[in-house]
C-alpha positions as CSV (number, residue, x, y, z in Angstrom):
1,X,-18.2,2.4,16.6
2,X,-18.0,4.9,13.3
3,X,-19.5,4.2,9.9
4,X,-16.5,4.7,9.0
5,X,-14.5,1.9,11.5
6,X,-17.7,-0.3,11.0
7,X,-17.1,-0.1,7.0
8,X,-13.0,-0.9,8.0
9,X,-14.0,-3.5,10.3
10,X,-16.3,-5.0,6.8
11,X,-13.4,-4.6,4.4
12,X,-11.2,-6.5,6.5
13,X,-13.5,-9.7,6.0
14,X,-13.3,-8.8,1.9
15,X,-10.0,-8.7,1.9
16,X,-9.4,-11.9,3.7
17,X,-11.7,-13.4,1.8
18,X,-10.5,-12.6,-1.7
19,X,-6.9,-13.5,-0.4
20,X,-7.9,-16.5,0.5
21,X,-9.8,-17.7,-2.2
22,X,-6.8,-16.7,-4.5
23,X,-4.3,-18.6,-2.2
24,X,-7.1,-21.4,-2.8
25,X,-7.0,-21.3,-6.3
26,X,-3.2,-21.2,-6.5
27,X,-2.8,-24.1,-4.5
28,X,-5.4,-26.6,-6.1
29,X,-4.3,-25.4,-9.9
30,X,-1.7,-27.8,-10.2
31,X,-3.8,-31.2,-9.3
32,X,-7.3,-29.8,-10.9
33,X,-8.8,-28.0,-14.1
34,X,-9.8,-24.4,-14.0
35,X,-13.5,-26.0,-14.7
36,X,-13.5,-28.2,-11.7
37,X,-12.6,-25.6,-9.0
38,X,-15.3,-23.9,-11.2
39,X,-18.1,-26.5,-10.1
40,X,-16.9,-27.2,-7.0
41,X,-16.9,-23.8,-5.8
42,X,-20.9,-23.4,-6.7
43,X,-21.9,-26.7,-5.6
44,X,-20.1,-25.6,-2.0
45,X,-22.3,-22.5,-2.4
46,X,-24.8,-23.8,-3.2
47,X,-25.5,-25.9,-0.3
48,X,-24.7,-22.5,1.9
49,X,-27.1,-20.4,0.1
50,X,-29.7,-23.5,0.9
51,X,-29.1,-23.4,4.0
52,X,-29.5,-19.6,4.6
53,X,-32.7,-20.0,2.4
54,X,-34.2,-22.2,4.7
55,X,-33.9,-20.2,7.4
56,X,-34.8,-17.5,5.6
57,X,-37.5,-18.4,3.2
58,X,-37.6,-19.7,0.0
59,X,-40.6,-18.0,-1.4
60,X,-37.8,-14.8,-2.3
61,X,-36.0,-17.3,-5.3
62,X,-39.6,-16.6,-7.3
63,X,-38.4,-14.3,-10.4
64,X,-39.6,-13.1,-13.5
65,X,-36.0,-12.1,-14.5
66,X,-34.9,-15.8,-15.8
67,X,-33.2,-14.6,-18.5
68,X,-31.7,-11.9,-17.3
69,X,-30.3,-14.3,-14.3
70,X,-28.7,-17.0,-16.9
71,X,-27.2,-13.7,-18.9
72,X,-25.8,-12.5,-15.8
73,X,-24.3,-15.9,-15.0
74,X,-22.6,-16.5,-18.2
75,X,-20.8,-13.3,-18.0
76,X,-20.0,-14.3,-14.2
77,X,-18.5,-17.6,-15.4
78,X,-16.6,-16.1,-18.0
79,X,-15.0,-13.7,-15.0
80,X,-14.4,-16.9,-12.7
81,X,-13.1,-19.3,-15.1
82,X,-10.7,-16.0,-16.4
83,X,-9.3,-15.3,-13.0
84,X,-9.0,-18.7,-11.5
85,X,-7.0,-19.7,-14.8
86,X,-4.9,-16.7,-14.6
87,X,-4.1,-17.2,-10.9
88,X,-2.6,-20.7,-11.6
89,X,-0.3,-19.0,-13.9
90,X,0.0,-15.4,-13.4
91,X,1.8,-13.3,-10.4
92,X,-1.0,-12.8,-8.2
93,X,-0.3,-9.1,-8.3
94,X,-0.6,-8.8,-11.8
95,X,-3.6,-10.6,-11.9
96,X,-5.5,-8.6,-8.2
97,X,-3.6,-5.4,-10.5
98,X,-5.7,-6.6,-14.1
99,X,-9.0,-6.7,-12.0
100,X,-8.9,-3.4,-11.7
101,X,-10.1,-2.7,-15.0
102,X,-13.0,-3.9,-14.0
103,X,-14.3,-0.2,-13.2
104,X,-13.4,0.6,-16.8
105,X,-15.3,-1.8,-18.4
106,X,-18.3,-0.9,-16.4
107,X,-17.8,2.4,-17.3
108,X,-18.3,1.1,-21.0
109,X,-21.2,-1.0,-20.5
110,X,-23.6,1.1,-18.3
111,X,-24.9,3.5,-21.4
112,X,-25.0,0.4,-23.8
113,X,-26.7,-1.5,-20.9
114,X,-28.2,0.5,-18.6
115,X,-28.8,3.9,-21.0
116,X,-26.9,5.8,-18.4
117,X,-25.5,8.9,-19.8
118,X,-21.1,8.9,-21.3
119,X,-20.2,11.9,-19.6
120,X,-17.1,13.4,-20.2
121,X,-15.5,12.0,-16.6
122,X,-16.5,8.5,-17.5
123,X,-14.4,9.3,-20.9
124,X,-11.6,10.1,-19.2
125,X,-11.8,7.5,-16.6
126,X,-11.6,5.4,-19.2
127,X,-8.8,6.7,-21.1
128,X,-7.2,6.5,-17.5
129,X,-7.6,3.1,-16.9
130,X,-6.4,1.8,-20.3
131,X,-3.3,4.0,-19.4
132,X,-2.6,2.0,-16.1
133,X,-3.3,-1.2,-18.4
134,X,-0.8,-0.1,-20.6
135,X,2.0,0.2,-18.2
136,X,1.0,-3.0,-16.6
137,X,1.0,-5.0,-20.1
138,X,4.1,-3.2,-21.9
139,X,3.0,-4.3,-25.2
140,X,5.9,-4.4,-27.3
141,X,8.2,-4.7,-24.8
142,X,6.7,-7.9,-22.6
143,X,4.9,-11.0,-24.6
144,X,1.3,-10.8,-23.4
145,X,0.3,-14.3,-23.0
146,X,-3.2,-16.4,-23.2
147,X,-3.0,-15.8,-19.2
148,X,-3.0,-12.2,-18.8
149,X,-5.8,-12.2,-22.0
150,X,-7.7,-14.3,-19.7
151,X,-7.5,-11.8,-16.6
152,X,-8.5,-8.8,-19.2
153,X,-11.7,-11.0,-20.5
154,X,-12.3,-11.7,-17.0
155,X,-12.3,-8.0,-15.8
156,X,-15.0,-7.4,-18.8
157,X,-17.1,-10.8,-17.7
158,X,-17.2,-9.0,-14.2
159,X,-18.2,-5.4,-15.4
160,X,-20.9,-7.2,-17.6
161,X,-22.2,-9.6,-14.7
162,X,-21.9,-6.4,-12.4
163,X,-24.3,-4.3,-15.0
164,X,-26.6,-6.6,-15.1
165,X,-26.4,-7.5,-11.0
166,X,-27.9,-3.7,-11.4
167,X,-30.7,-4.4,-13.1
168,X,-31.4,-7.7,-11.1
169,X,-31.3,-5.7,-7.7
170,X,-34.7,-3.9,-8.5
171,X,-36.7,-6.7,-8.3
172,X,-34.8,-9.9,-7.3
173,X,-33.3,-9.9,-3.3
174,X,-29.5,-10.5,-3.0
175,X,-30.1,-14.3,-1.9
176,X,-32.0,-14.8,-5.0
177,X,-29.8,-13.7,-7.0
178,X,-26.5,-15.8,-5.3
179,X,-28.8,-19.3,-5.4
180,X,-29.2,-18.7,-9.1
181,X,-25.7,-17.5,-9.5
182,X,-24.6,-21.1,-8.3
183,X,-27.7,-23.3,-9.9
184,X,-26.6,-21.9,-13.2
185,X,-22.7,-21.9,-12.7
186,X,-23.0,-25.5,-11.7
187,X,-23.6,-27.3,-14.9
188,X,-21.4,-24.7,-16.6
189,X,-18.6,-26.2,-14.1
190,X,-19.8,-29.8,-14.1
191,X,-20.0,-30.5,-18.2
192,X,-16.2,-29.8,-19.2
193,X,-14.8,-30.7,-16.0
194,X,-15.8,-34.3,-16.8
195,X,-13.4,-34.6,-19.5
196,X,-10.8,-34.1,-17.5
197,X,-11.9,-34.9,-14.4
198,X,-9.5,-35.6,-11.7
199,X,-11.2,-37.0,-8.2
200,X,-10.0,-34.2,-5.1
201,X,-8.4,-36.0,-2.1
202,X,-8.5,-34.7,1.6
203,X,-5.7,-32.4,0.6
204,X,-7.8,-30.6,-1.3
205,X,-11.0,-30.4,0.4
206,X,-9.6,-27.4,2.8
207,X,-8.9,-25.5,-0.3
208,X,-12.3,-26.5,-1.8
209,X,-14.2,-25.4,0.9
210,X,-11.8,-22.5,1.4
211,X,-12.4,-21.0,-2.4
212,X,-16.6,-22.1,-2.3
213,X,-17.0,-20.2,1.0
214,X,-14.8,-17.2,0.4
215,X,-16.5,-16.6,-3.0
216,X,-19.8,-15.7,-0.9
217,X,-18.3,-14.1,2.2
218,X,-16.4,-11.8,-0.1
219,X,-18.8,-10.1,-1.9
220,X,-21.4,-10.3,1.6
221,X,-18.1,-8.4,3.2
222,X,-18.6,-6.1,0.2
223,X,-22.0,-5.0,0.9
224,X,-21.9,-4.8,4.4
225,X,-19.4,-2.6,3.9
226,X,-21.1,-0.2,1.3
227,X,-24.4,0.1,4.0
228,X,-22.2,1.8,6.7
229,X,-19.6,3.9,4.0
230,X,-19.9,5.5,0.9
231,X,-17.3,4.6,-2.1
232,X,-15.2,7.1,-1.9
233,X,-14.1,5.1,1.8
234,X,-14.7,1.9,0.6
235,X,-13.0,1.6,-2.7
236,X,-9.7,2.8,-1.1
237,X,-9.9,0.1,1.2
238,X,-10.8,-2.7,-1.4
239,X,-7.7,-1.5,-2.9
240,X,-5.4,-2.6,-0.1
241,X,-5.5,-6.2,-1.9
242,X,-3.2,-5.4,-4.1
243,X,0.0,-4.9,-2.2
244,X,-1.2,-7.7,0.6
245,X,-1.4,-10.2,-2.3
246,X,2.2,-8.6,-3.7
247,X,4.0,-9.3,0.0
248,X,2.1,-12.6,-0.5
249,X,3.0,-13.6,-3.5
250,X,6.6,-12.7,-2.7
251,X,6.6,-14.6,0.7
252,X,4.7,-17.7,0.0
253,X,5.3,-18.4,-3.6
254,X,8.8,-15.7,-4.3
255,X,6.9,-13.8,-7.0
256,X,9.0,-10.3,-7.8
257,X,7.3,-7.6,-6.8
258,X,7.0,-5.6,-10.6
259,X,6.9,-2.0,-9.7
260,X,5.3,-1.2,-13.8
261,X,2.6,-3.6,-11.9
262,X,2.0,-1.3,-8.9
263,X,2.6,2.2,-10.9
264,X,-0.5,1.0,-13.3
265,X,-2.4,-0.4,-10.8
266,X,-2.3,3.3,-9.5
267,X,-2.9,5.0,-12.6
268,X,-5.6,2.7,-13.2
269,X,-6.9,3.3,-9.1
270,X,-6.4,6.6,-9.9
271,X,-9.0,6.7,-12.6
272,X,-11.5,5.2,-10.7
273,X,-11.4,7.4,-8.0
274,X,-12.1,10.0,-10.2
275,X,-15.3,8.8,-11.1
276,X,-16.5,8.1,-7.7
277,X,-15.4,11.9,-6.5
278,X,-17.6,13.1,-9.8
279,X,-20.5,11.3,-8.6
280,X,-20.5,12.1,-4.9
281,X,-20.3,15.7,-5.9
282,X,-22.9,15.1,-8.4
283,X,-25.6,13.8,-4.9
């Protein structure tokens, strides 16, 4: 098999997987808080990440990066809680479309966080992507709710939690980094949830178990993928969710498909592929 069908085959299991753990969100919004799905979705993890540690080895948790590790996990939460709360209310499109960003943000970030260098492709990238935002948003001529705020602060929780993943990744190994990701998250999930708390029955453990597992399996997809394919195959792919969740959205829950939704998303797509062709010609 190809790097290239190997990278496909990779993708597939990301794509499912972030399907999935919207469909999970959607469908346990209505009974629990945004906060419980929260917890429950990183004590799920947690006990899978335990489990591949014990097979593996937990000598590789040691770190010297604490803080960097609870940083990195606020920002994280602050991109869950955003997108979970904006799934329970949002299109789905709209929401996979307002993810996008993410790229954008990152593109932001890395000089004031990593000292890269702003080069003047990472300008217009971003000018680009706040383009494709604009068409998806409309201000002026669509009310922008607390929702779709919520999906924009979540795209920059993800581009900060993805900077500093960066960092992380030179001295902490990937199943260090998830077993912190959930012992952090936990609390963060547990404390406000018990204001509110509502006790899941058996119709939603599938969904629990659904969203806790499909949060790891996607971004382990994600990687697997990156090792046999570079971006400029791999990012293409990732942006297939879009118009599965938009034929899901209209066949499971009757959402319109917005066509301002898919032009931005393109624009926005658009801009980040930019950036990736810069820096492959760039190696």
């Amino acid at each position: 098999m190809s790097p290239t069908l190997r990278a496909a085959f990779w993708m597939t299991g990301t794509l499912a997987s972030f399907i999935a753990m919207a469909l999970g969100g959607r469908e346990l919004s209505p009974d629990l808080s945004t906060f419980e799905i929260l917890f429950f979705r990183s004590l799920i993890g947690l006990f899978v990440i335990a489990a591949l540690l014990t097979r593996s080895g937990w000598s590789q948790i040691k770190t010297e990066m604490g803080g960097l590790h609870v940083a990195r996990n606020f920002a994280h939460y602050i991109g869950q809680y955003g997108w979970f709360y904006g799934i329970g209310l949002l299109p789905l499109a709209q929401v996979f479309a307002l993810e996008f960003t993410l790229p954008i943000w990152t593109a932001i970030l890395a000089p004031i966080l990593l000292k890269e260098h702003l080069s003047g492709t990472r300008i217009a990238v971003i000018a680009i992507g706040f383009a494709g935002a604009l068409i998806i948003l409309r201000p002026g001529m669509v009310p922008i709710d607390f929702a779709t705020m919520a999906v924009l602060i979540a795209a920059f929780g993800y581009a900060t939690s993805h900077t500093l993943t960066k960092k992380l990744t030179a001295t902490d190994s990937p199943l260090s980094i998830l077993f912190y990701m959930t012992v952090v998250q936990l609390p963060l999930g547990l404390v406000p949830s018990l204001f509110d708390w509502t006790t899941p029955n058996l119709a939603h453990v599938p969904w629990l178990t659904v969203v806790g597992v499909a949060a790891l399996s996607a971004h382990f997809c994600m990687v697997r993928a990156f090792l046999h394919a570079d971006a400029i195959v791999v990012v293409p792919m990732d942006f297939l969710r879009l118009p599965l969740i938009a034929v899901i959205g209209l066949l499971v829950y009757g959402e319109a498909l917005d066509i301002w939704v898919l032009v931005g998303a393109m624009v926005i797509f658009a801009g980040n592929f930019l950036n990736i062709l810069k820096d492959k010609r760039r190696l």
